[in-house]
N, CA, C and O atoms as a GROMACS GRO file, in nm:
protein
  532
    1UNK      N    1  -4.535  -4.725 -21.992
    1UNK     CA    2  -4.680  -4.723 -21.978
    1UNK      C    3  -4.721  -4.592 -21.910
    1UNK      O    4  -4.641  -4.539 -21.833
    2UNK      N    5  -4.830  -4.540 -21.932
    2UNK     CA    6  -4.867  -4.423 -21.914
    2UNK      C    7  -4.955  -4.424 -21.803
    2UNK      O    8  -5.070  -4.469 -21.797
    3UNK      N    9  -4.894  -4.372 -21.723
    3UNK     CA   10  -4.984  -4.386 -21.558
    3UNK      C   11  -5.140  -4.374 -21.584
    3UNK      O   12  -5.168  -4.345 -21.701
    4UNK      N   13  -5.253  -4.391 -21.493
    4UNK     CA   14  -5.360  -4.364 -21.543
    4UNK      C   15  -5.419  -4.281 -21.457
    4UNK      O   16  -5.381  -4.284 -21.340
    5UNK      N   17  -5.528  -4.186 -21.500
    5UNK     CA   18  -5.574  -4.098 -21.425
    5UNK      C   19  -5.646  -4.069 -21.255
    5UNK      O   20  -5.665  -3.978 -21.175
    6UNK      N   21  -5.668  -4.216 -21.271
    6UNK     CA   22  -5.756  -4.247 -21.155
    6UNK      C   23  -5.663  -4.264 -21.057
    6UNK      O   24  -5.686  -4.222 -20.943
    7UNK      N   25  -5.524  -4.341 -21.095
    7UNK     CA   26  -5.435  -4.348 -20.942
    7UNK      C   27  -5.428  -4.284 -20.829
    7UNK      O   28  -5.446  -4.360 -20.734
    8UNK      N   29  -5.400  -4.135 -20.788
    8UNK     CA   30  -5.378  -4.044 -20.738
    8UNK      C   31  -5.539  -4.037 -20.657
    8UNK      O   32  -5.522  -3.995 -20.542
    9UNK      N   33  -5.645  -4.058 -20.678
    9UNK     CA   34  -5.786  -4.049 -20.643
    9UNK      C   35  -5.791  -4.178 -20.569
    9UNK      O   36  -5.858  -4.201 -20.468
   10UNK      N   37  -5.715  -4.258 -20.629
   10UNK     CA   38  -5.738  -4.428 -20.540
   10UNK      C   39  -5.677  -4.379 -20.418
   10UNK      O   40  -5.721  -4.357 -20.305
   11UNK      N   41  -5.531  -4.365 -20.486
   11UNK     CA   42  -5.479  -4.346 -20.367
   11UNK      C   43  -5.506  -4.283 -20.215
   11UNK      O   44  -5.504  -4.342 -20.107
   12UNK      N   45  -5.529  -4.148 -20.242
   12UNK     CA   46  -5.593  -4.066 -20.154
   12UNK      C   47  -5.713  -4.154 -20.095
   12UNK      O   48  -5.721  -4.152 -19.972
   13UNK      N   49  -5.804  -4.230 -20.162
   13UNK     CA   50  -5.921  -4.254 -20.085
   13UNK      C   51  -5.875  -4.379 -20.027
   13UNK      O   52  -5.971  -4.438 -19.978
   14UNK      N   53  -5.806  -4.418 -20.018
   14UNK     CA   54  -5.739  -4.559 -19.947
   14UNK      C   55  -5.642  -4.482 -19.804
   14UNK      O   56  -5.626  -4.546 -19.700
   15UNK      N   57  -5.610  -4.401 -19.813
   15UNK     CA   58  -5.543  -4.303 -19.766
   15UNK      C   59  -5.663  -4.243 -19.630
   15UNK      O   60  -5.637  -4.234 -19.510
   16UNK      N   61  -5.801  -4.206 -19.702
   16UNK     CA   62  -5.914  -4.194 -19.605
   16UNK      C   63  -6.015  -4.275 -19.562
   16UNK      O   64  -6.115  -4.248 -19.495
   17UNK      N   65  -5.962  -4.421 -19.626
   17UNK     CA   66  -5.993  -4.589 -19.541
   17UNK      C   67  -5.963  -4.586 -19.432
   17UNK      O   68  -6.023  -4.604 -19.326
   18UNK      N   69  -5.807  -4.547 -19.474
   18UNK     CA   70  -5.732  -4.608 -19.330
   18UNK      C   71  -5.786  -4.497 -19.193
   18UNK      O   72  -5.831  -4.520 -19.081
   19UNK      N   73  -5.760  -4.393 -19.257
   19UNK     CA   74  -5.793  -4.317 -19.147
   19UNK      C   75  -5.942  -4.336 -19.081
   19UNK      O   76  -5.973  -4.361 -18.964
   20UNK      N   77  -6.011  -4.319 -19.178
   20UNK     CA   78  -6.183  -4.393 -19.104
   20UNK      C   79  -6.170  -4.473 -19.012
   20UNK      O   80  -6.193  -4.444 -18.894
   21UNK      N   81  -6.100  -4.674 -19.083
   21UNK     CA   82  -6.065  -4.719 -19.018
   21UNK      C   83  -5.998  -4.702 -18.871
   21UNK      O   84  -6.065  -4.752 -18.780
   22UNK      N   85  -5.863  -4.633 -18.832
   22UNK     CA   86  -5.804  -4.619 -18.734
   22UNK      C   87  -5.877  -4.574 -18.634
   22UNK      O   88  -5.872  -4.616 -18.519
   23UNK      N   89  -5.970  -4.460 -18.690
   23UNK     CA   90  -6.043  -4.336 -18.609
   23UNK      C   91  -6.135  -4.429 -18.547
   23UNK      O   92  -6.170  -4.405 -18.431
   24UNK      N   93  -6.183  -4.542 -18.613
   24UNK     CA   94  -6.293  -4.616 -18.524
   24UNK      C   95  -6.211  -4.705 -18.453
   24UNK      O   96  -6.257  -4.737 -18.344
   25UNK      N   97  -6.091  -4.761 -18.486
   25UNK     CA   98  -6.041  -4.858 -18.378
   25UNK      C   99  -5.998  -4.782 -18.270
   25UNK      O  100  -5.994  -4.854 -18.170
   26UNK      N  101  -5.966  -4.676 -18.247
   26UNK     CA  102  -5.934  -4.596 -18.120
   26UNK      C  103  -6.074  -4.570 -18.078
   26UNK      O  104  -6.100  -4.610 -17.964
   27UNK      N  105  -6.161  -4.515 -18.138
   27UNK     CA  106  -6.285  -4.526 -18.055
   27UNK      C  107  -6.336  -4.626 -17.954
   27UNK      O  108  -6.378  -4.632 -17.839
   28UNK      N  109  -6.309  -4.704 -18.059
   28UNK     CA  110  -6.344  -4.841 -17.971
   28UNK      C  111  -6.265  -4.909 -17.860
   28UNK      O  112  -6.318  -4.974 -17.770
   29UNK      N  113  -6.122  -4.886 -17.875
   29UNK     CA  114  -6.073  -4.892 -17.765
   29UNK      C  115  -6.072  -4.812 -17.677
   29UNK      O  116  -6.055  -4.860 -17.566
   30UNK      N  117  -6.088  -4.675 -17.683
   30UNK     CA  118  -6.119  -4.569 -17.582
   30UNK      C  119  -6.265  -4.596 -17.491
   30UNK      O  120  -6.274  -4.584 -17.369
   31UNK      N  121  -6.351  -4.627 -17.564
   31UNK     CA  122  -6.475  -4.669 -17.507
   31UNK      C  123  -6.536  -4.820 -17.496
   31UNK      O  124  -6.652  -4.861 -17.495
   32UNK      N  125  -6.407  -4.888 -17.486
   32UNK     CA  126  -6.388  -4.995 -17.485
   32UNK      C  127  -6.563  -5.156 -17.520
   32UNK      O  128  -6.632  -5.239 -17.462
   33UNK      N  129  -6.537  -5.093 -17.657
   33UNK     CA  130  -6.660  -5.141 -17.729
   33UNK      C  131  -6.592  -5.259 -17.827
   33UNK      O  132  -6.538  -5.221 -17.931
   34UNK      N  133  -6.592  -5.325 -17.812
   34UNK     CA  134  -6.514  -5.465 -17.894
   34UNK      C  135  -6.617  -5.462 -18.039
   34UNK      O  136  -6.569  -5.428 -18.147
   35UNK      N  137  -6.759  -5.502 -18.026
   35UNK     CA  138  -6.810  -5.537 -18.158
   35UNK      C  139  -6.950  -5.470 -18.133
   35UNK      O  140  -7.002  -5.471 -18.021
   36UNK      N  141  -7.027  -5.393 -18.278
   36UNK     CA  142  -7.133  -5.330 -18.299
   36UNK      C  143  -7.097  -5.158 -18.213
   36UNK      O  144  -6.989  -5.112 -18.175
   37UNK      N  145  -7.202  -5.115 -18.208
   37UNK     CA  146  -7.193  -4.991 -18.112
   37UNK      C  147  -7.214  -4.968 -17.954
   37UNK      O  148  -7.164  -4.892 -17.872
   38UNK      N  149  -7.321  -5.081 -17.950
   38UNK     CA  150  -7.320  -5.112 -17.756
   38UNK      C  151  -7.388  -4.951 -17.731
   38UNK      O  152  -7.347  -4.885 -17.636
   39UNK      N  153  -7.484  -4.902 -17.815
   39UNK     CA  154  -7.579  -4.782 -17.806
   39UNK      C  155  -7.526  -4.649 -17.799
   39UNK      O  156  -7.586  -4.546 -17.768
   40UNK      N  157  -7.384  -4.668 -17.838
   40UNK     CA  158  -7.319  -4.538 -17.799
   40UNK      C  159  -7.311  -4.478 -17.934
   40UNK      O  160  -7.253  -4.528 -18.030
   41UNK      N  161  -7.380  -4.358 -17.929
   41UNK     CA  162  -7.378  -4.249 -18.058
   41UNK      C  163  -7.255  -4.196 -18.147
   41UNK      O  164  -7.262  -4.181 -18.269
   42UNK      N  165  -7.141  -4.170 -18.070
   42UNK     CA  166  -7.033  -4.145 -18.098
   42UNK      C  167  -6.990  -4.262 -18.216
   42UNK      O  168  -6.925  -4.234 -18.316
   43UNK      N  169  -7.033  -4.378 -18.187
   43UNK     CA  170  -6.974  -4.491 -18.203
   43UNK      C  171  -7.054  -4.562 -18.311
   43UNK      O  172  -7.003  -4.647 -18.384
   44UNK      N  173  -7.142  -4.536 -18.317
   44UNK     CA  174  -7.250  -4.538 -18.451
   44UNK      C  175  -7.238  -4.479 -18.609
   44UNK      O  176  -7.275  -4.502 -18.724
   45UNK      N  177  -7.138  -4.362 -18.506
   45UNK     CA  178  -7.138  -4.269 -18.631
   45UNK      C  179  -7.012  -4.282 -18.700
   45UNK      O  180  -6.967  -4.235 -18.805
   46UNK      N  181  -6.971  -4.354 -18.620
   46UNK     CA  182  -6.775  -4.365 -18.681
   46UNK      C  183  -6.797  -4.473 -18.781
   46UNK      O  184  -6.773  -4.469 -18.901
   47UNK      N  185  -6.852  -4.580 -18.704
   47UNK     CA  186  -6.901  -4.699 -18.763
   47UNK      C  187  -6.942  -4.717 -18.929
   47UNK      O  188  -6.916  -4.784 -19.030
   48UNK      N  189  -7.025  -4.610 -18.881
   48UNK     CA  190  -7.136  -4.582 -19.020
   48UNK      C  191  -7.056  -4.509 -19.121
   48UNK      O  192  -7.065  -4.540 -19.240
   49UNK      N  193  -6.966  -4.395 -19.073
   49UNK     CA  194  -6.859  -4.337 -19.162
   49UNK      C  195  -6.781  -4.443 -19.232
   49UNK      O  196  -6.775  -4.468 -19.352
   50UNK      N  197  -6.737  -4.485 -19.155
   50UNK     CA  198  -6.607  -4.612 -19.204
   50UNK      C  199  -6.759  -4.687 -19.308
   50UNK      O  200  -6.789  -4.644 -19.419
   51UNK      N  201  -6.809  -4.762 -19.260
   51UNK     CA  202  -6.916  -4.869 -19.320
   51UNK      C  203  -6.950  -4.806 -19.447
   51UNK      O  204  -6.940  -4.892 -19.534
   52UNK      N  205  -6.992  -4.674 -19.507
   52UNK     CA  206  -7.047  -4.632 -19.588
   52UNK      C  207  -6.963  -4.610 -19.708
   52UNK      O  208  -6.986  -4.618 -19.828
   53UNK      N  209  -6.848  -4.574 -19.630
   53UNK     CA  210  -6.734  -4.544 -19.749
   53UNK      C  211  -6.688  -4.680 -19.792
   53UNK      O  212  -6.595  -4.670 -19.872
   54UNK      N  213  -6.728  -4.819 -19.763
   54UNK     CA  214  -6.611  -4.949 -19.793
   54UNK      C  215  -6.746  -4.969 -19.842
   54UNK      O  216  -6.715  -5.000 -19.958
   55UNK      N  217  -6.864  -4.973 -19.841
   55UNK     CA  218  -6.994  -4.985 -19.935
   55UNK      C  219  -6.964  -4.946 -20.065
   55UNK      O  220  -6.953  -5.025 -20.158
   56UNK      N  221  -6.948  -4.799 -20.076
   56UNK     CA  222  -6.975  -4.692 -20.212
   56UNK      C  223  -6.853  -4.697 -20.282
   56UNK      O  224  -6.860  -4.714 -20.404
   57UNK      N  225  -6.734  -4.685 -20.226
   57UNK     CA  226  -6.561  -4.657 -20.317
   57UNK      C  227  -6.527  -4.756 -20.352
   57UNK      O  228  -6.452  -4.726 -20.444
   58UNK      N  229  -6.528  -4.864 -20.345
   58UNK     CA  230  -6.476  -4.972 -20.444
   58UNK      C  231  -6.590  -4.985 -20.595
   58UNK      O  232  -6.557  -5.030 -20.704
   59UNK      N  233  -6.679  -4.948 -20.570
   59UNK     CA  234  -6.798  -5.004 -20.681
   59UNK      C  235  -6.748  -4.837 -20.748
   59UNK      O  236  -6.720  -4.849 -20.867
   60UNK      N  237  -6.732  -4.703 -20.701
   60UNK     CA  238  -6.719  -4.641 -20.776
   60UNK      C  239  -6.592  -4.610 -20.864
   60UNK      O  240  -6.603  -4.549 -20.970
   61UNK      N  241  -6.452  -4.664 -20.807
   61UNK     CA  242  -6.320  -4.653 -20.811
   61UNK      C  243  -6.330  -4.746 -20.959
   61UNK      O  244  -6.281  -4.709 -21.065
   62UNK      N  245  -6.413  -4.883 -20.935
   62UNK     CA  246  -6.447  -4.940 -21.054
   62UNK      C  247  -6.496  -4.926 -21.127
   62UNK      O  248  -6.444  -4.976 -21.227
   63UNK      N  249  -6.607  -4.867 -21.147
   63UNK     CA  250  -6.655  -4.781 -21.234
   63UNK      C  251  -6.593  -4.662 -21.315
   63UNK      O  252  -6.612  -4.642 -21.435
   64UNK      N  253  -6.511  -4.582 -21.224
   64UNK     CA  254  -6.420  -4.514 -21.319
   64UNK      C  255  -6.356  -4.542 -21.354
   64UNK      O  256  -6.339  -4.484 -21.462
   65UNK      N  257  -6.255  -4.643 -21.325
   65UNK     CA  258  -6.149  -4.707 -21.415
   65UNK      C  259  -6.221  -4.767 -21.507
   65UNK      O  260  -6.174  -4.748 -21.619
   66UNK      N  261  -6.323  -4.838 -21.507
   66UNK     CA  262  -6.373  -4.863 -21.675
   66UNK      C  263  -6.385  -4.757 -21.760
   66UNK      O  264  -6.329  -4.776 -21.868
   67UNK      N  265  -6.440  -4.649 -21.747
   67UNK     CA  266  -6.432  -4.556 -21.795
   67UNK      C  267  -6.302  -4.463 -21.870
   67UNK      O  268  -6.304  -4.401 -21.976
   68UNK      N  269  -6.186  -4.480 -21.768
   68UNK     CA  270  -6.097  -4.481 -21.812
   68UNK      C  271  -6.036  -4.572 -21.903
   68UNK      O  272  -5.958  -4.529 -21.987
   69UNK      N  273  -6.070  -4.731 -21.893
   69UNK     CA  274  -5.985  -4.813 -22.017
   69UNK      C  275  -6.124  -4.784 -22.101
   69UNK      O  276  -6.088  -4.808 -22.216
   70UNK      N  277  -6.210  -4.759 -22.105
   70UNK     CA  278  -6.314  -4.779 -22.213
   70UNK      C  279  -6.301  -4.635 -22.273
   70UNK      O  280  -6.408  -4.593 -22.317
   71UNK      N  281  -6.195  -4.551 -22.285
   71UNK     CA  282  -6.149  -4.422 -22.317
   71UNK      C  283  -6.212  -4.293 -22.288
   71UNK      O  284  -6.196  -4.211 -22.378
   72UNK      N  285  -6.281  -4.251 -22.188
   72UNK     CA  286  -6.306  -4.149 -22.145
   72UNK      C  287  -6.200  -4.053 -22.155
   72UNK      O  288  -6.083  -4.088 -22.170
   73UNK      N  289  -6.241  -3.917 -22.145
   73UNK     CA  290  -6.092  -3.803 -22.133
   73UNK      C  291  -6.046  -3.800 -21.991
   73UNK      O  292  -6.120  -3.810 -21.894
   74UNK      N  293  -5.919  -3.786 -21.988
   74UNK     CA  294  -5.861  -3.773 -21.863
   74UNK      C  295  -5.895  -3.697 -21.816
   74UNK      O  296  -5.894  -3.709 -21.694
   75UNK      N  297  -5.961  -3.531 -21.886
   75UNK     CA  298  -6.023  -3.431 -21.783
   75UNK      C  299  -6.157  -3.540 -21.696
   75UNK      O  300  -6.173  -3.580 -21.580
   76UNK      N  301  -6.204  -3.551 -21.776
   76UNK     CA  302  -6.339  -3.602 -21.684
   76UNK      C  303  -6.313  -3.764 -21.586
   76UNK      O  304  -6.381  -3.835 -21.513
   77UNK      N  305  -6.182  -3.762 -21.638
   77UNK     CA  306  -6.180  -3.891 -21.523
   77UNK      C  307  -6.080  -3.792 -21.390
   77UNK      O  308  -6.087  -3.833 -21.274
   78UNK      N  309  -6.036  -3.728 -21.407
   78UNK     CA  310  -6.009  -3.599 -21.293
   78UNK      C  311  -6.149  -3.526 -21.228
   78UNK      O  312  -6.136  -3.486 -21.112
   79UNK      N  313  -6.248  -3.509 -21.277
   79UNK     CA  314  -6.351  -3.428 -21.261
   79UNK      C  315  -6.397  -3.544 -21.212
   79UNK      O  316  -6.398  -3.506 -21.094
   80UNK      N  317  -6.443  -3.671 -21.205
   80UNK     CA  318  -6.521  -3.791 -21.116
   80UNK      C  319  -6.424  -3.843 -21.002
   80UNK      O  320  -6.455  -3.909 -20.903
   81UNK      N  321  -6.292  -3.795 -21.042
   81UNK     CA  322  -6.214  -3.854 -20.878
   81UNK      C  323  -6.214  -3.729 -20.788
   81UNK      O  324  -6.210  -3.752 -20.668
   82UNK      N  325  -6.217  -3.603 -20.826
   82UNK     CA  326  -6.239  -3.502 -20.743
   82UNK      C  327  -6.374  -3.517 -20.674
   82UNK      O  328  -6.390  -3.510 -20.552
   83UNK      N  329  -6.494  -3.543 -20.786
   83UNK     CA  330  -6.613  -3.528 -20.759
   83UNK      C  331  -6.611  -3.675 -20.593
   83UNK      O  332  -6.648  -3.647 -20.478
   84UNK      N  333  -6.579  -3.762 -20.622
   84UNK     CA  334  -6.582  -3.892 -20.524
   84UNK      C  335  -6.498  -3.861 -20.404
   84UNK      O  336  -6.535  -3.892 -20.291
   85UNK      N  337  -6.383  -3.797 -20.429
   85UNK     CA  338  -6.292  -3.764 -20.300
   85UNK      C  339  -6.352  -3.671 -20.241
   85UNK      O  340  -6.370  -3.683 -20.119
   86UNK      N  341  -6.401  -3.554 -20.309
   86UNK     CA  342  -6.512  -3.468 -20.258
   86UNK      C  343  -6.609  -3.519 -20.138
   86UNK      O  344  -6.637  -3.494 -20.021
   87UNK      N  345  -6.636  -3.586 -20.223
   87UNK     CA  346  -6.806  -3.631 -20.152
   87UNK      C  347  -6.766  -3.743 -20.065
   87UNK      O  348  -6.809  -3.715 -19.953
   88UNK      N  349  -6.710  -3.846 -20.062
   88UNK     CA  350  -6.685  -3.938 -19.900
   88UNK      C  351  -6.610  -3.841 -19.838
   88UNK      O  352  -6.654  -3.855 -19.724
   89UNK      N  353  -6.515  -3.739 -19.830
   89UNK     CA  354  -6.436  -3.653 -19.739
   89UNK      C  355  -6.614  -3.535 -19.631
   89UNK      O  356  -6.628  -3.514 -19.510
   90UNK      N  357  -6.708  -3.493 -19.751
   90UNK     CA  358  -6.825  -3.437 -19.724
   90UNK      C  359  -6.904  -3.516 -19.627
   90UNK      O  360  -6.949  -3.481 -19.518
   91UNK      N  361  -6.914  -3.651 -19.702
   91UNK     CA  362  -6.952  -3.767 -19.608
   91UNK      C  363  -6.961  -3.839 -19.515
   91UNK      O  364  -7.060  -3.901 -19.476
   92UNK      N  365  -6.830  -3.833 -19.461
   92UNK     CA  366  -6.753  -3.922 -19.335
   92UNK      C  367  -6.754  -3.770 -19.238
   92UNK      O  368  -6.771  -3.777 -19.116
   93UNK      N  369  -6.735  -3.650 -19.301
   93UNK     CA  370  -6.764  -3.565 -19.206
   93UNK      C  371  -6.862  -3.535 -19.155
   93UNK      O  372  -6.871  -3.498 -19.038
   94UNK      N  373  -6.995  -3.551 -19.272
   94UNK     CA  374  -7.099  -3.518 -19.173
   94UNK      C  375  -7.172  -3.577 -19.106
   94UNK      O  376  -7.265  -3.532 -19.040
   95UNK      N  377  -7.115  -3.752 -19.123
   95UNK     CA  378  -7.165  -3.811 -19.053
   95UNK      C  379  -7.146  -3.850 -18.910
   95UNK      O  380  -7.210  -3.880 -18.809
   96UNK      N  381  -7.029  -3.835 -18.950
   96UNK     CA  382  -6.911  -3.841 -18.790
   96UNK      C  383  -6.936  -3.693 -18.695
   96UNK      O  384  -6.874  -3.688 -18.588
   97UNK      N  385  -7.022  -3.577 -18.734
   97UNK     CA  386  -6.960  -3.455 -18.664
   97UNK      C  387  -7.085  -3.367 -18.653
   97UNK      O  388  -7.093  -3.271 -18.577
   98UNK      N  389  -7.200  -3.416 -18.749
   98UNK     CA  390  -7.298  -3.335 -18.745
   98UNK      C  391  -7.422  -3.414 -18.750
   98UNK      O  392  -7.436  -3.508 -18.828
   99UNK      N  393  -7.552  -3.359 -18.631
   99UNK     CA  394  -7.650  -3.424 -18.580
   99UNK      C  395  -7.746  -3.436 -18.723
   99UNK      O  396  -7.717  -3.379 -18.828
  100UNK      N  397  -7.860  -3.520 -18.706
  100UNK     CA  398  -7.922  -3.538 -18.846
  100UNK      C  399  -7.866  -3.526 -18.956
  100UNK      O  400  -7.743  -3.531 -18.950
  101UNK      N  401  -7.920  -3.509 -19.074
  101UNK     CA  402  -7.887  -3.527 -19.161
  101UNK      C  403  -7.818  -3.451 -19.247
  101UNK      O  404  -7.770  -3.507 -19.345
  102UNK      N  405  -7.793  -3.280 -19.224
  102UNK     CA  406  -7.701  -3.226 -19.268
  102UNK      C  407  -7.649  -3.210 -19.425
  102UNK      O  408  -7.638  -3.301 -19.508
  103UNK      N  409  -7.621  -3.073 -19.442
  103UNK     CA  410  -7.567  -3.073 -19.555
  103UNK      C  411  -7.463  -3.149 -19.638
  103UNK      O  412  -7.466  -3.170 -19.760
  104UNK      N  413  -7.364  -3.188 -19.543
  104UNK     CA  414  -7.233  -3.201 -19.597
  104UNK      C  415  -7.252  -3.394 -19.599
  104UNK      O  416  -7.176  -3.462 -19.668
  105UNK      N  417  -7.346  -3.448 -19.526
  105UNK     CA  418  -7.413  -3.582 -19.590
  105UNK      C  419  -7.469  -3.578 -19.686
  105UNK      O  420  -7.439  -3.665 -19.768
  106UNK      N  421  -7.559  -3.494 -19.718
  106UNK     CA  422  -7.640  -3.495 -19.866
  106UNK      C  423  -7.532  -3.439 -19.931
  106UNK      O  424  -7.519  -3.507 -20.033
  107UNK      N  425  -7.454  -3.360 -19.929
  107UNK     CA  426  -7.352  -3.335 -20.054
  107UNK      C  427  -7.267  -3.433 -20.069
  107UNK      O  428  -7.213  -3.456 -20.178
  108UNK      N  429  -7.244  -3.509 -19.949
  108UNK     CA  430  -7.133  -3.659 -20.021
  108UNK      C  431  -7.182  -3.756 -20.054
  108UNK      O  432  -7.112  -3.854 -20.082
  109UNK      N  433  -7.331  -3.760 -20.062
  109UNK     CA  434  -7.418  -3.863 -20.114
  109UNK      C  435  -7.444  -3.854 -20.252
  109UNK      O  436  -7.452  -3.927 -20.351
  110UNK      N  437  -7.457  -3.714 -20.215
  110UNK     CA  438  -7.518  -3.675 -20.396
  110UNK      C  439  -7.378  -3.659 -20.496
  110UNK      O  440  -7.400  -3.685 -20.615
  111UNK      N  441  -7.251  -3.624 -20.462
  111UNK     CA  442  -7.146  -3.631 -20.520
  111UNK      C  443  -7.104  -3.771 -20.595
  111UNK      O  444  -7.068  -3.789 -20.712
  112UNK      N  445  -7.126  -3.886 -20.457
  112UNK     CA  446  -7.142  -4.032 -20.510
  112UNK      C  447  -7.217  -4.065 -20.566
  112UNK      O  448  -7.188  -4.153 -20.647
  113UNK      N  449  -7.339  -4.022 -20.561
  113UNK     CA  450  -7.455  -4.087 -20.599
  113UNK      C  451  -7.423  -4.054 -20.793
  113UNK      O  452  -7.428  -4.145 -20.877
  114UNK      N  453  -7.394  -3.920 -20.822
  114UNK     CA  454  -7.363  -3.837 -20.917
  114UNK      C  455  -7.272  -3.937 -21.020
  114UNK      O  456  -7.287  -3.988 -21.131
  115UNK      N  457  -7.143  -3.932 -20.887
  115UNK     CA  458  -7.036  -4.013 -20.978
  115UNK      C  459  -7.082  -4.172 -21.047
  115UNK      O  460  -7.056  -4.195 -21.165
  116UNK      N  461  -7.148  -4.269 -20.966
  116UNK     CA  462  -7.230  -4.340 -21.018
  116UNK      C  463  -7.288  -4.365 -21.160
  116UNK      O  464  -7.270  -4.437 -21.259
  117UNK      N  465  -7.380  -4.252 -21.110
  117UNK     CA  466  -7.466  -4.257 -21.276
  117UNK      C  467  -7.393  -4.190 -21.350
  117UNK      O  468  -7.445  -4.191 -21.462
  118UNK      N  469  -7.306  -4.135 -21.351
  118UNK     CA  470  -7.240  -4.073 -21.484
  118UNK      C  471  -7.118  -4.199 -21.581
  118UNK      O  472  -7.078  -4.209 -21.697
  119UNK      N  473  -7.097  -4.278 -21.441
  119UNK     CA  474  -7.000  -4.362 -21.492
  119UNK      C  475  -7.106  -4.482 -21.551
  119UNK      O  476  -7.081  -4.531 -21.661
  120UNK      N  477  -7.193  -4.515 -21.496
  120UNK     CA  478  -7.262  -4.576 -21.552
  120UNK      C  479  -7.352  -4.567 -21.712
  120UNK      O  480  -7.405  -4.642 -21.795
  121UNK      N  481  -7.325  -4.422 -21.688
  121UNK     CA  482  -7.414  -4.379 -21.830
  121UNK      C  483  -7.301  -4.414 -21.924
  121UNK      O  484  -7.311  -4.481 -22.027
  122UNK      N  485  -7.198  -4.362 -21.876
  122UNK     CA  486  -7.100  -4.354 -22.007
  122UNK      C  487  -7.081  -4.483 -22.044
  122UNK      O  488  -7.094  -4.509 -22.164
  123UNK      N  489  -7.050  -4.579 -21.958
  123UNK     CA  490  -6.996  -4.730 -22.027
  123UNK      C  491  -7.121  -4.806 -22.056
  123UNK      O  492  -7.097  -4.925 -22.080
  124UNK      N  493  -7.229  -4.780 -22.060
  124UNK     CA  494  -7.330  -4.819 -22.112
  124UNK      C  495  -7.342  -4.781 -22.228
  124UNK      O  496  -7.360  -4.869 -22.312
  125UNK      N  497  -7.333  -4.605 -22.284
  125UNK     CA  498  -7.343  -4.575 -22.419
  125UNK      C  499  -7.213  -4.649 -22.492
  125UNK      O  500  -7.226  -4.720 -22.592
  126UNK      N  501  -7.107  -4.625 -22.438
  126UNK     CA  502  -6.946  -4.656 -22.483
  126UNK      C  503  -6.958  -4.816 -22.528
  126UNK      O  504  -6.882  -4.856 -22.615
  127UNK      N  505  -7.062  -4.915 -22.464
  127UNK     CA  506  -7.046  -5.025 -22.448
  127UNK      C  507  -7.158  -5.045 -22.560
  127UNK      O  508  -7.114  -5.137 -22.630
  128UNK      N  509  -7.273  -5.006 -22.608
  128UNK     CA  510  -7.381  -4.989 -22.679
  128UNK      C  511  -7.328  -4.957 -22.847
  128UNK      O  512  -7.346  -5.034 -22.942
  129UNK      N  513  -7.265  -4.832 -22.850
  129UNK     CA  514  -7.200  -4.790 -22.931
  129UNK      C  515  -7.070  -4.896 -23.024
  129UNK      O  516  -7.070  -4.921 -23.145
  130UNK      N  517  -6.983  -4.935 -22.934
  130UNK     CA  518  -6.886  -5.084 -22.982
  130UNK      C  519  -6.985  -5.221 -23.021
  130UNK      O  520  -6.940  -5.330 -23.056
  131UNK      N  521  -7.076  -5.200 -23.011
  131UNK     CA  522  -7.134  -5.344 -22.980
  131UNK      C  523  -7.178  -5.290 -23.196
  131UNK      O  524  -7.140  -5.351 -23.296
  132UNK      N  525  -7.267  -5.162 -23.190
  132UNK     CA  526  -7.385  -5.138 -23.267
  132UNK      C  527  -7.248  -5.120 -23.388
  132UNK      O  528  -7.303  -5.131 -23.498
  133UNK      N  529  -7.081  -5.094 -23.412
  133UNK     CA  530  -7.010  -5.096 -23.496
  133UNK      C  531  -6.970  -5.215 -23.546
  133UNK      O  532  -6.890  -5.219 -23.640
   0.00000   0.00000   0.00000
C-alpha cells in the first residue's frame, strides 16, 4: 500500500499537540494554576494556543485526507499540509509570544482559514461532479 501524503503533516502536527500541550502543563504547574487561567496572561495565552489548535487540526487533517482519497494530486495535498503546519506553527506563536493581534496570528489564521475552503471547495466539486456522472 502506498503511504499517503498527508502522514508526515499529521504527524508533525501531533508532534506540535504535544508540545502545546506540555508547554501549558508546566505553565500551570510553575504558576501553580490547576483549572482555567486564574487572570494570568501568560496563561491565557498558552491556553488559547493549545485550545485553538485542537479546535482547527482535526477538522482540517480531515478534510485533507478526503481530498486525498477523493483523488486530489499529491503535490497539492503537500502544498495544504505545508500550508496548515505553516499556519498553527504562525499561530501558536503569535499567540503565545506576541501582544494583540499580530501578524504571525493573522497569518496562521488565514493559512487555516485558506486550507479550509480549498479543501472544502474541492470535495464539494469532486463530490458534485461523481454524483452528476
Amino acid at each position: 500500500m502506498k503511504p499517503l501524503a498527508i502522514t508526515p503533516y499529521a504527524a508533525a502536527l501531533v508532534l506540535l499537540y504535544v508540545l502545546l500541550s506540555v508547554r501549558t502543563l508546566l505553565l500551570r504547574r510553575r504558576l501553580h494554576i490547576a483549572f482555567g487561567d486564574a487572570g494570568n496572561t501568560a496563561m491565557l495565552r498558552a491556553v488559547r494556543a493549545h485550545g485553538n489548535f485542537a479546535e482547527y487540526v482535526p477538522l482540517c487533517l480531515l478534510m485533507v485526507y478526503g481530498c486525498e482519497v477523493q483523488g486530489l494530486p499529491s503535490i497539492w495535498i503537500h502544498v495544504l499540509g505545508i500550508a496548515l503546519l505553516a499556519g498553527r506553527l504562525a499561530h501558536a506563536t503569535g499567540v503565545s509570544h506576541i501582544r494583540g493581534v499580530g501578524a504571525l496570528r493573522v497569518l496562521g489564521m488565514s493559512l487555516t482559514l485558506i486550507t479550509l475552503l480549498v479543501t472544502a471547495s474541492y470535495l464539494l466539486v469532486s463530490t458534485a461532479r461523481q454524483f452528476a456522472n
